[in-house]
C-alpha positions as CSV (number, residue, x, y, z in Angstrom):
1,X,-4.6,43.3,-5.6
2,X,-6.1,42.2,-8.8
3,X,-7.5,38.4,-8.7
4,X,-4.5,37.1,-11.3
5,X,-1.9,37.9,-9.1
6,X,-3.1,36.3,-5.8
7,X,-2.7,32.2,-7.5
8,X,1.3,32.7,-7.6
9,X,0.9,33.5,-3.6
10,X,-1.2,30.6,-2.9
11,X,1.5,28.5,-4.6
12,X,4.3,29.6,-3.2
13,X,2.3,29.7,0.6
14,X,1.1,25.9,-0.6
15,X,5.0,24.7,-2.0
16,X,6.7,26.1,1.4
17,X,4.2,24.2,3.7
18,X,4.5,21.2,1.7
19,X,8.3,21.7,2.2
20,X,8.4,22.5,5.8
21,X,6.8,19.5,6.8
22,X,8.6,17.3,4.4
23,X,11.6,19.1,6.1
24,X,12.5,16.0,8.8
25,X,12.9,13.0,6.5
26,X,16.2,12.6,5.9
27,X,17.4,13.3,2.1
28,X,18.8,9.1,1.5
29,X,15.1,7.4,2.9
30,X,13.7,9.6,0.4
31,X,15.9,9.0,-2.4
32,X,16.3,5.2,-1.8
33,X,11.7,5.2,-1.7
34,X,11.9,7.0,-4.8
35,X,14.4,4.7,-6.6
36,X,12.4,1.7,-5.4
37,X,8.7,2.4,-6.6
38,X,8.8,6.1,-8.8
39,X,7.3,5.0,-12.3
40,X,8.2,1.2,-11.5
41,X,6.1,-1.3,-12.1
42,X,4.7,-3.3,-9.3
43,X,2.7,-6.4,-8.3
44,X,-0.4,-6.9,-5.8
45,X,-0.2,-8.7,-3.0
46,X,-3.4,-9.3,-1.3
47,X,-6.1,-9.8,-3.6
48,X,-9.5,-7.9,-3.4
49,X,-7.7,-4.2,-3.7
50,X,-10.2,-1.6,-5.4
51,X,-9.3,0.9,-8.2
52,X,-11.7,3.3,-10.3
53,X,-11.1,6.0,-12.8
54,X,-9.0,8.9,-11.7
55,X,-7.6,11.7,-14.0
56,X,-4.5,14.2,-13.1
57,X,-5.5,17.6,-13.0
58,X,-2.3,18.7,-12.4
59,X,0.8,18.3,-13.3
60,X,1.4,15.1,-11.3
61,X,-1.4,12.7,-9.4
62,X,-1.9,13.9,-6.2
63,X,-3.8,11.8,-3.6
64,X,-7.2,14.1,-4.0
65,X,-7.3,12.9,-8.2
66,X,-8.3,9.2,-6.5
67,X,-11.2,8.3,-5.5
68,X,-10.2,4.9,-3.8
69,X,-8.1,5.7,-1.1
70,X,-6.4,3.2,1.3
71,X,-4.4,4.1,4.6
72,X,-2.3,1.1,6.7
73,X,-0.8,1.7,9.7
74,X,2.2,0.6,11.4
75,X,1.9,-2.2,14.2
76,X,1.3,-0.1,17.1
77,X,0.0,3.1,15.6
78,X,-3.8,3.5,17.0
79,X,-6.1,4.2,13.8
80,X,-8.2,7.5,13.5
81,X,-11.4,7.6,14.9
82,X,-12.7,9.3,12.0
83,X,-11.7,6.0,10.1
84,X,-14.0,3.7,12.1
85,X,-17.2,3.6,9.8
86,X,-14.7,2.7,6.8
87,X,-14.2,-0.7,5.5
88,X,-11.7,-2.8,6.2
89,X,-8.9,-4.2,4.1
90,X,-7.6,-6.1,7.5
91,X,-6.8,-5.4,10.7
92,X,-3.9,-2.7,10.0
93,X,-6.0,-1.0,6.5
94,X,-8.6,1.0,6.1
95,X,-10.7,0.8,2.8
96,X,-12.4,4.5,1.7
97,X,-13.9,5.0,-1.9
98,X,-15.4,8.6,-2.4
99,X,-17.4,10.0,-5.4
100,X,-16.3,7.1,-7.6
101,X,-18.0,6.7,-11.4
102,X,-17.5,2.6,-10.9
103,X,-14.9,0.2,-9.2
104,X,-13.4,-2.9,-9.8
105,X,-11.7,-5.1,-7.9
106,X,-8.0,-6.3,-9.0
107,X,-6.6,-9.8,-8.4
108,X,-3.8,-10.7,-6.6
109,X,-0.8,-10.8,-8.7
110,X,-2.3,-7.9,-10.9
111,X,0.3,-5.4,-12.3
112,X,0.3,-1.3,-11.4
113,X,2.2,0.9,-12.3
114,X,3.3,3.9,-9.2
115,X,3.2,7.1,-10.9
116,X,4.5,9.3,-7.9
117,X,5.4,9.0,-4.5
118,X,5.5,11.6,-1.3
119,X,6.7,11.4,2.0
120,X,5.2,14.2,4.7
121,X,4.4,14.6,8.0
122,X,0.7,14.1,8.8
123,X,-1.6,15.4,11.4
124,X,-1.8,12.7,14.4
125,X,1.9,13.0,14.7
126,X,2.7,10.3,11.9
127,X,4.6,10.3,8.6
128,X,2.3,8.8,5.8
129,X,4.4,7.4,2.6
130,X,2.4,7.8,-0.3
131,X,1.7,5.4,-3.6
132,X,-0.1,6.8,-6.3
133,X,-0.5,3.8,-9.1
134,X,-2.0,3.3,-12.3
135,X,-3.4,0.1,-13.0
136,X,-1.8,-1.7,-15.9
137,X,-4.5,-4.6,-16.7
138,X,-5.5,-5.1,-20.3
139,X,-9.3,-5.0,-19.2
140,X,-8.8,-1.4,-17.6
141,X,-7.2,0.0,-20.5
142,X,-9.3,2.0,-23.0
143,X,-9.2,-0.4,-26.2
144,X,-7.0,0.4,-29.2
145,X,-8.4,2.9,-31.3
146,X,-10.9,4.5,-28.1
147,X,-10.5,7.4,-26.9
148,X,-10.5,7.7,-22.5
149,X,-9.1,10.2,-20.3
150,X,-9.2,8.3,-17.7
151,X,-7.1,5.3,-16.2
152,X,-8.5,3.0,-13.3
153,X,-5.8,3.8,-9.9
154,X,-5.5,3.5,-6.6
155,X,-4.3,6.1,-3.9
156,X,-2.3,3.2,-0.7
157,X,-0.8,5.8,1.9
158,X,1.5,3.8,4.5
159,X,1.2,5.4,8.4
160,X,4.9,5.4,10.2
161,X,5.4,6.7,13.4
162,X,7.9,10.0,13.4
163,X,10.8,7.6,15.1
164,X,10.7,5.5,11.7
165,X,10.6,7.9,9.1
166,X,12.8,11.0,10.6
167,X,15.6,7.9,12.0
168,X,15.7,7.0,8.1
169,X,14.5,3.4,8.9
170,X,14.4,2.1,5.1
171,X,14.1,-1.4,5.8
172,X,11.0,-0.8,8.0
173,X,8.9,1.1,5.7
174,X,10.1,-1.3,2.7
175,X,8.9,-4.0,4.7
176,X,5.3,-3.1,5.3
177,X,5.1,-2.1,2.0
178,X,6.3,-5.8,0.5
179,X,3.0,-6.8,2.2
180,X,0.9,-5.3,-0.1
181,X,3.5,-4.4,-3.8
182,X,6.4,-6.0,-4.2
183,X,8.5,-4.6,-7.5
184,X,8.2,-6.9,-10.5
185,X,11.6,-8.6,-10.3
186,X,11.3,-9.2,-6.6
187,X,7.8,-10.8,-7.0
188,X,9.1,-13.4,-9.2
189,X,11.8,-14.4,-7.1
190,X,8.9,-14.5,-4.6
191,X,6.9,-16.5,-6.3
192,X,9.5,-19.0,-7.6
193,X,10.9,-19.7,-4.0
194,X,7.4,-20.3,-2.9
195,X,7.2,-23.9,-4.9
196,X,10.2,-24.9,-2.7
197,X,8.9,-24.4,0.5
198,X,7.1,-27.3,2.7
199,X,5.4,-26.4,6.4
200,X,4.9,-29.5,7.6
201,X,2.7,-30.6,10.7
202,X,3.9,-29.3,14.4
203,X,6.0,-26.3,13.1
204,X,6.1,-23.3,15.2
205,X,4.2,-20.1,14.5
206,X,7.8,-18.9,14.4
207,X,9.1,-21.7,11.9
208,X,6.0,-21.0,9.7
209,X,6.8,-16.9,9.6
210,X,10.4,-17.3,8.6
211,X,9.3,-19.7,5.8
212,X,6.8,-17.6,4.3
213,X,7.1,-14.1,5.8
214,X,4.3,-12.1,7.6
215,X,1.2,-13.3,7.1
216,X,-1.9,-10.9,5.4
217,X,-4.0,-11.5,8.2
218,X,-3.9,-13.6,12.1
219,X,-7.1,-15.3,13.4
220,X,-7.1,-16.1,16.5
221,X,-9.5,-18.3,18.1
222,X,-9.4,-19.9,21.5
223,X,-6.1,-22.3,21.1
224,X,-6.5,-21.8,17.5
225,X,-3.9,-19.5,15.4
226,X,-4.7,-19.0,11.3
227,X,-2.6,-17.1,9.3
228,X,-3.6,-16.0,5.8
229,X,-1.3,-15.9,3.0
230,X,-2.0,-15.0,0.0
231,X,-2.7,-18.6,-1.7
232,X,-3.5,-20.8,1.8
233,X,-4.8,-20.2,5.2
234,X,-2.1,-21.9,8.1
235,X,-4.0,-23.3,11.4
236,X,-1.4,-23.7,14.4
237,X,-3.1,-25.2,17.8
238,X,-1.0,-24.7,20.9
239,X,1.9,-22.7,18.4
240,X,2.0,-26.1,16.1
241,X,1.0,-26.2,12.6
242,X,-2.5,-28.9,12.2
243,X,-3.3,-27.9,8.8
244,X,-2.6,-26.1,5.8
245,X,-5.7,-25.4,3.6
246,X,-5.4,-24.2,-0.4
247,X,-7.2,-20.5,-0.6
């Protein structure tokens, strides 16, 4: 068989596998993912998140065109082993940069742009949801009349266990990934309810979670409870709020 004809093969042997175990998630999650983040513009979260150049070889980004690659998973999904000597984003992310020509490290708040997403089954019996984004800051953005090939991205894949994904649980997977992008519109409305909202001293680790949503990371330290938001820390002793501290 002559060497041209075998690449049609391949593909068709790679598109079915691709398909088969994309096979189980049900047609509306991935339509209603899709609608949310496909080429919509999105805001960070957590500060401290690492992009670099990438370039599409293809024709669409796929997860092996980045060369900062972060995986979170699910409360109660045990992380890899062969993720242990990675960095750490926080207790739930893992942090891996591979062959990269430079890095740089966004700001929280910073723009990004998602320029594909894929849902499939994973080895380790999880579903990963995939974000492929462009970053949209002026400083990363060849300068008018430049020429670059490259953009600076970032490759976030989101671990779900199979009950999640294949039971079409939307608001589940929507909700770990508000922790880290939230779409444009919805981070302003985030950000203007924010300067309403008082935690004063004695509240509940409870009352404190319903005011300003899951926290980045919890510290826990004998009696002591901090959780860390964004723009301030939280300290609860004995589940009541002693202090809130500016980040």
């Amino acid at each position: 068989m002559r060497l041209r004809n075998i690449f049609p093969i391949l593909l068709i042997v790679l598109v079915a596998c691709s398909l088969s175990r994309a096979s189980d998630v049900p047609k509306d999650l991935k339509d209603r993912i899709e609608s949310r983040y496909k080429h919509r513009k999105v805001k960070i979260i957590p500060a401290r998140i690492l992009v670099s150049p990438f370039e599409t070889r293809g024709f669409y980004p796929t997860d092996g065109d980045f060369h900062v690659h972060y995986d979170h998973f699910y409360p109660g999904l045990e992380i890899p082993a062969r993720w242990e000597k990675r960095n750490n984003l926080d207790d739930h992310t893992t942090e891996g940069v591979t062959g990269a020509q430079g890095v740089d490290e966004m700001e929280s708040g910073e723009m990004l742009e998602v320029l594909r997403t894929a849902i499939l089954k994973r080895p380790g019996n999880f579903y990963a949801v995939d974000l492929m984004m462009k970053a949209l800051s002026g400083k990363r953005l060849p300068a008018a009349g430049t020429y670059s090939p490259q953009s600076y991205g970032v490759h976030f894949r989101f671990a779900f266990p199979v009950n999640v994904i294949e039971g079409g649980n939307y608001d589940a997977v929507v909700s770990e990934i508000n922790k880290y992008f939230l779409p444009m519109d919805e981070y302003q409305q985030a950000a203007e309810s924010a300067k309403n909202i008082e935690i004063q001293p004695g509240m509940s680790k409870e009352e404190v979670v319903k005011a300003l949503g899951e926290p980045i990371k919890t510290i826990t330290f004998g009696k002591k409870t901090i959780l860390k938001y964004q723009d301030m820390a939280v300290e609860l002793e004995e589940n009541k709020v002693v202090e809130v501290k500016a980040n």
